[in-house]
VEXKEMI-366670 format. One record per atom (N, C-alpha, C): residue in one letter; x, y, z. Coordinates in steps of 0.2 Angstrom, whole numbers, plus 5000, padded with zeros to 4 digits. Atoms other than C-alpha are relative to their C-alpha. Example, Ala and Ser with C-alpha at 12.3 -4.5 7.8 and 13.67 -1.06 7.14 Angstrom:
residues 2
a500449945000 a506249785039 a500450065000 s499649944999 s506849955036 s499650055003 
END
This chain:
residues 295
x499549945000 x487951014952 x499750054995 x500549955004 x486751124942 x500250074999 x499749924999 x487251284948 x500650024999 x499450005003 x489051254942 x499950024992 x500049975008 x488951384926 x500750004998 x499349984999 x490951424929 x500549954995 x499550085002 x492451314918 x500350025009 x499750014997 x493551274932 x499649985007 x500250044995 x493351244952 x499850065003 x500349944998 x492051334959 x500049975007 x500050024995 x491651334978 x499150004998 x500950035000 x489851234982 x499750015005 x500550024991 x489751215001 x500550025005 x499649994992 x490651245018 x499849985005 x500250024992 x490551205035 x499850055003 x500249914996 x490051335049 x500650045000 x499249984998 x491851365053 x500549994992 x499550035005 x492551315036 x500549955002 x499650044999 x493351175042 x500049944994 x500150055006 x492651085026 x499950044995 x500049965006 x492751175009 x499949954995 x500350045003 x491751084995 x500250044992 x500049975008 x492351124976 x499849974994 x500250025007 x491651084958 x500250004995 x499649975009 x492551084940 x499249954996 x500450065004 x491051034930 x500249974993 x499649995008 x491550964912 x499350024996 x500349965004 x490651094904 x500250004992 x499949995010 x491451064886 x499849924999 x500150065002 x490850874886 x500549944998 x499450065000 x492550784887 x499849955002 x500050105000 x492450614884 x500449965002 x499650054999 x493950544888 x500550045008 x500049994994 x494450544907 x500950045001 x499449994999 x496350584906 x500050064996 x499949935005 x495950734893 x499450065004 x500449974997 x494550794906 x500650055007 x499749994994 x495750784922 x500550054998 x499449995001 x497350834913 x500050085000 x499949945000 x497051024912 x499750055008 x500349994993 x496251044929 x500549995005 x499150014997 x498051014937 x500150045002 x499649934997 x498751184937 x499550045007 x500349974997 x497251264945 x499949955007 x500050044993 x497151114958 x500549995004 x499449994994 x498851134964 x499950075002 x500049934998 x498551324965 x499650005006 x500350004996 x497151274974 x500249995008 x500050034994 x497551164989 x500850065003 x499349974996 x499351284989 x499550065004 x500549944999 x497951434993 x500149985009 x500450044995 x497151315008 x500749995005 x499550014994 x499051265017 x500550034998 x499549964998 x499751405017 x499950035005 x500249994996 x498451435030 x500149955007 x500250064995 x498451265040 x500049954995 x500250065006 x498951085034 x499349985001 x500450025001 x497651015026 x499849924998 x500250085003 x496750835019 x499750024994 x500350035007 x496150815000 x499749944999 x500150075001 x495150694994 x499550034994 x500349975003 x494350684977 x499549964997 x500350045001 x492950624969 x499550004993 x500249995007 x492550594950 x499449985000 x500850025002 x490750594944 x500049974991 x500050045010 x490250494927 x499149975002 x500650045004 x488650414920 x500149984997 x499750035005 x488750274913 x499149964997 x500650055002 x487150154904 x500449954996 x500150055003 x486950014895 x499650014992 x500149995008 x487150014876 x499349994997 x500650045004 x485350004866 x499549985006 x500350054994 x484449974883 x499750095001 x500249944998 x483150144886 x499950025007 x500049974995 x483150234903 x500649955004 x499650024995 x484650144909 x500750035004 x499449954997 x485850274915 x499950015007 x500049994993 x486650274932 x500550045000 x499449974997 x487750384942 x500549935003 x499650034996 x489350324945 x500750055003 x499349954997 x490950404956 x500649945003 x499150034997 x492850354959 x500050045003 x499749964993 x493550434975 x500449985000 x499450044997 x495150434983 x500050025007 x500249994994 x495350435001 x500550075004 x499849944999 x495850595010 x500849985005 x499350014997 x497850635010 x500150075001 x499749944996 x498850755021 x500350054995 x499549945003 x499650905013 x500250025006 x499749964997 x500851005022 x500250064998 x499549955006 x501751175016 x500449984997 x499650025005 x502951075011 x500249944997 x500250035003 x502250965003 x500050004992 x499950025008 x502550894983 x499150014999 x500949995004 x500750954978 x499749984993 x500150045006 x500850904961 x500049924999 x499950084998 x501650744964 x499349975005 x500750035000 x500050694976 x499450004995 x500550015004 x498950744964 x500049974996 x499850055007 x499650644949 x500049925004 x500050074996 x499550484963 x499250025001 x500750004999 x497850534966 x499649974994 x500350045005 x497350534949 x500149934998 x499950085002 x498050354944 x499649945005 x500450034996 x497050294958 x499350004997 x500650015003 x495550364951 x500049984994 x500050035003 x495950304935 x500149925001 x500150054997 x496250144943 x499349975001 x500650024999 x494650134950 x499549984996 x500549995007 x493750184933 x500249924997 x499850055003 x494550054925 x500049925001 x500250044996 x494349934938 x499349974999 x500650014999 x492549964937 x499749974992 x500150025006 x492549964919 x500249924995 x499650055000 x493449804917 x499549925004 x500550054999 x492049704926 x499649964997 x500550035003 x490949664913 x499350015004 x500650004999 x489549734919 x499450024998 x500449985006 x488949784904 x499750074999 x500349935002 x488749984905 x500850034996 x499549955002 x489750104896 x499950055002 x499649954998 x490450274898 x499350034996 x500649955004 x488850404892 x500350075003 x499749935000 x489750564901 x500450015004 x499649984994 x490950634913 x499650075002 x500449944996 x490050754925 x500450055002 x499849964996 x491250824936 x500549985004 x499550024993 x492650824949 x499950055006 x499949964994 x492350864966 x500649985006 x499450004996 x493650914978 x499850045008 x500249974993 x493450914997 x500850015005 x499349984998 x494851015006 x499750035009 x500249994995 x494650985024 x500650055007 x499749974996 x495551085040 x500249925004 x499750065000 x497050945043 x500150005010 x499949974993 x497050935065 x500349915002 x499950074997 x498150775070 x499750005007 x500350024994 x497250685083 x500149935003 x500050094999 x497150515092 x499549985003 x500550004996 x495750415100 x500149975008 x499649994995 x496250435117 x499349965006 x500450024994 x494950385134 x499250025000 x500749975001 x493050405137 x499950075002 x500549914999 x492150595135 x499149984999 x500750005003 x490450595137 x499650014992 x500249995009 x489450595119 x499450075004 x500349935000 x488650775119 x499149974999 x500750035000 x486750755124 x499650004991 x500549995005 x486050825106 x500349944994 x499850055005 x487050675097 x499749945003 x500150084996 x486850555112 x499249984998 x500550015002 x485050565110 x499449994993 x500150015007 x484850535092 x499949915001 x500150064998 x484950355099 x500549964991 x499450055003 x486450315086 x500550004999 x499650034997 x487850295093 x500349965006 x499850034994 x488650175107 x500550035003 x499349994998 x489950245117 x500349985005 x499850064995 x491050135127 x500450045006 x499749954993 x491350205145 x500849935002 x499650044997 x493150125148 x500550075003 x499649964996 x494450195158 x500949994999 x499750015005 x495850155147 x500450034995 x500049955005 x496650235133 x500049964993 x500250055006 x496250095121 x499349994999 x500749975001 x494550165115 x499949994994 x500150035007 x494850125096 x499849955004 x500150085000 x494849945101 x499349985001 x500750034998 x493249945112 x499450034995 x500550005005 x492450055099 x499849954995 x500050065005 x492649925086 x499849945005 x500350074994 x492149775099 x499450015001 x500749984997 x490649865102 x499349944995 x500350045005 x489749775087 x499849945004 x500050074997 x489949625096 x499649995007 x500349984993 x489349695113 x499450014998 x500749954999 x487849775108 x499449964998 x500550015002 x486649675101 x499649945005 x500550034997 x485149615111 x500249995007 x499849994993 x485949675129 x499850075004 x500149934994 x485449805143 x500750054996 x499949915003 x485850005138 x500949985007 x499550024995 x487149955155 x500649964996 x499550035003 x488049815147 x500550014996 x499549975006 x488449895131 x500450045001 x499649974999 x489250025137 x500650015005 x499450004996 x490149995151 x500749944999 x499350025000 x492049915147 x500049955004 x499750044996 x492349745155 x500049924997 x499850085004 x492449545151 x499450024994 x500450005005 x491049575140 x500250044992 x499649985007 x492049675129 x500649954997 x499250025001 x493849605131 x499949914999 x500050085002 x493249405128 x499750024993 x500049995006 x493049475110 x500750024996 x499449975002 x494849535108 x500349974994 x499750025005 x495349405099 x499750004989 x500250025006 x494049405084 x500450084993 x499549955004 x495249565077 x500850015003 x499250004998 x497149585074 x500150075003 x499749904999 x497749745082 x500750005001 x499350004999 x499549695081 x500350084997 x499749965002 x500449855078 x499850075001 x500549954999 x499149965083 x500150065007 x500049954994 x499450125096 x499750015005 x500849974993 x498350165112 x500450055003 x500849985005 x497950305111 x500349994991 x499850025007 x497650275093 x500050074994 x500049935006 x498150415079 x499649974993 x500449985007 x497150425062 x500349964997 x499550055005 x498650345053 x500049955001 x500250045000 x498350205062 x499549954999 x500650055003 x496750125055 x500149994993 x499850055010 x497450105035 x500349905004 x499550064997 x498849985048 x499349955002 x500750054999 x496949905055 x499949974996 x500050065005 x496449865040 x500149974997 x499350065002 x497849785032 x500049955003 x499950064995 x497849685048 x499549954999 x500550035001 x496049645044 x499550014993 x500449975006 x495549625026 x499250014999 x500949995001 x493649615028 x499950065002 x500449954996 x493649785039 x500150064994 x499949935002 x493449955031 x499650065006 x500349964992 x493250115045 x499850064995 x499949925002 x492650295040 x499950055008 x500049974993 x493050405055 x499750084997 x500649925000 x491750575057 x500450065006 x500049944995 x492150735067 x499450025004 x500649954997 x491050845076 x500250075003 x500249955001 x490651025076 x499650035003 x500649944998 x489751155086 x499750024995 x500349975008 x488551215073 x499850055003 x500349954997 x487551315083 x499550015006 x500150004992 x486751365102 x499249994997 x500849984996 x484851335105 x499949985008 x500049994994 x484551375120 x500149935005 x499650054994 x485351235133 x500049924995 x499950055003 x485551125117 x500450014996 x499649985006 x487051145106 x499949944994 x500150055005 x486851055089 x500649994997 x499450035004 x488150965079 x500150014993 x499950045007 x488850935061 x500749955001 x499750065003 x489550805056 x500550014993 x499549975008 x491250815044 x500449924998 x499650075000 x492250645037 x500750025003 x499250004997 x494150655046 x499949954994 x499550035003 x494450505034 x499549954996 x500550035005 x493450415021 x500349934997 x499650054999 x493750235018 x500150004990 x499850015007 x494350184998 x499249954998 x500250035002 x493150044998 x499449955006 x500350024992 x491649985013 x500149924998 x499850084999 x492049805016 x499549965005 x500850044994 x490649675026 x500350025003 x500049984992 x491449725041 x500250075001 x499849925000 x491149915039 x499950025008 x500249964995 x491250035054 x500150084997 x500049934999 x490950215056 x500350035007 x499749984992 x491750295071 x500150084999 x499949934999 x491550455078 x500750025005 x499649994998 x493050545083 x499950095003 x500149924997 x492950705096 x500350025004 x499449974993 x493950805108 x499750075002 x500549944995 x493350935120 x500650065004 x499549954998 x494451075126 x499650045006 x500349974993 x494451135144 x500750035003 x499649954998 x495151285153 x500549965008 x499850044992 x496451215168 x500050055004 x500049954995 x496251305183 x500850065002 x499349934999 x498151365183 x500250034995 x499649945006 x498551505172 x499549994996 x500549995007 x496951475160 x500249964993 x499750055008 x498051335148 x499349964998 x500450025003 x497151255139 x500149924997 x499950055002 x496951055137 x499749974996 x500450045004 x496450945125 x499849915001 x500550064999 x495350775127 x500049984994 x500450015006 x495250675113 x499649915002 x500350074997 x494050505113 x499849994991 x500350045004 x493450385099 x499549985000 x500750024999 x491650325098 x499849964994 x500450055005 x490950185089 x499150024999 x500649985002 x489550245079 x499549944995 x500550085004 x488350095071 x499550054997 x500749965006 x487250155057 x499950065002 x499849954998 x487850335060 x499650044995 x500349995006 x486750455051 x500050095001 x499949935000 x487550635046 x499450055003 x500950005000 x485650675043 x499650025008 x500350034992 x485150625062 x500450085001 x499649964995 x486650745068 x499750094998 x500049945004 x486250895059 x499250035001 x500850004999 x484250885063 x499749994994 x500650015008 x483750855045 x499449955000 
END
């Protein structure tokens, strides 16, 4: 974050459509101590996010920078970052009150980490970044084709069911997919559902909302999910390209990580020109922004 000469929260990045807004407080006066870094950065962060939903509710999520080394030990300084997982705001929403739960988390984290015994200590506080995305409740509803310029990045699986229990089979997919015909994996049948049992889904929705995968978790302590979006980026000729946004970023990846893309397509109905919305869920296995974006 180089280019952050500014005190307070500069803007760094965006989306095409702004649906993602990237912000930076660098600690430009070298505070040392994490509760005397954050604590003045409060006002303008509430002013902030009230700016952003007063337009459309939004999601937060934050993510503290540090460097840490190892005492008396030469060139051993690492990056390290606490995050918190991205929460809803509304207009009428306790903005303050979120952020003071935000911070304790990250404070949490630090201290968690620092409490390890790993033998580094604290060498600087960098910075806080703040990602304030365009908040769109959704669910993962039935099968949508996967858009040819993501399909053929050849990484993601997406499960053709006819169903509306489309989270499930993305998460099952894992288990489908390895060392079977391009047919097999995809298409929904005993091959999926004789794996039902090795996840709890008690409590779980079909179709399933956002809200519902912290409940997964919980259900299942080895899982951790991060759910992605997708975005028109822009037209080349009979190939649209995509970005990649995080809808929801997990607190901590766990062995049984997944990535899951979430999309919805919107189509004109033939009476009167309304306008419907499709939404689908996609299991994505070693999902790579990077790939989506053409880098």
């Amino acid at each position: 974050m180089e280019m952050v000469k500014s005190p307070g929260f500069v803007e760094i990045l965006s989306s095409a459509s702004r649906k993602i807004v990237w912000y930076y407080a660098k600690n430009l006066n070298n505070t040392a101590i994490y509760s005397d870094f954050l604590r003045p950065l409060m006002p303008e962060l509430v002013n902030l996010l009230k700016t952003h939903v007063q337009k459309h509710a939004i999601k937060f999520n934050l993510k503290l920078e540090a460097t840490y080394n190892r005492p008396n030990v030469p060139n051993s300084s690492e990056n390290r970052a606490f995050k918190t997982i991205a929460v809803e705001i509304f207009p009428d929403s306790d903005i303050r009150t979120i952020i003071e739960i935000a911070y304790m988390k990250l404070t949490k984290e630090k201290d968690d980490y620092s409490g390890r015994g790993s033998g580094f200590a604290l060498e600087s506080i960098d910075g806080l970044l703040v990602a304030v995305y365009k908040y769109m409740p959704m669910g993962g509803s039935s099968y949508i084709e996967l858009p040819a310029y993501i399909d053929r990045k050849r990484g993601t699986i997406n499960p053709q069911n006819m169903d509306q229990e489309c989270f499930k089979w993305a998460i099952l997919t894992r288990h489908v997919a390895e060392n079977l015909s391009d047919k097999y994996k995809y298409e929904v049948g005993r091959n999926y559902k004789k794996h039902e049992d090795k996840y709890d889904f008690e409590g779980i929705s079909f179709p399933t909302p956002l809200s519902d995968i912290r409940k997964f978790e919980k259900n299942n302590n080895n899982v951790s999910i991060n759910v992605y979006g997708l975005e028109k980026k822009f037209q080349i000729p009979k190939m649209p390209r995509y970005e990649v946004y995080p809808l929801r970023v997990t607190e901590e990846e766990k062995t049984d990580h997944f990535d899951l893309l979430l999309e919805f397509e919107i189509q004109a109905e033939r009476a009167g020109g309304v306008k419907s919305t499709q939404i689908d869920l996609w299991g994505a296995q070693a999902y790579s922004t990077r790939d989506a974006e053409g880098g």
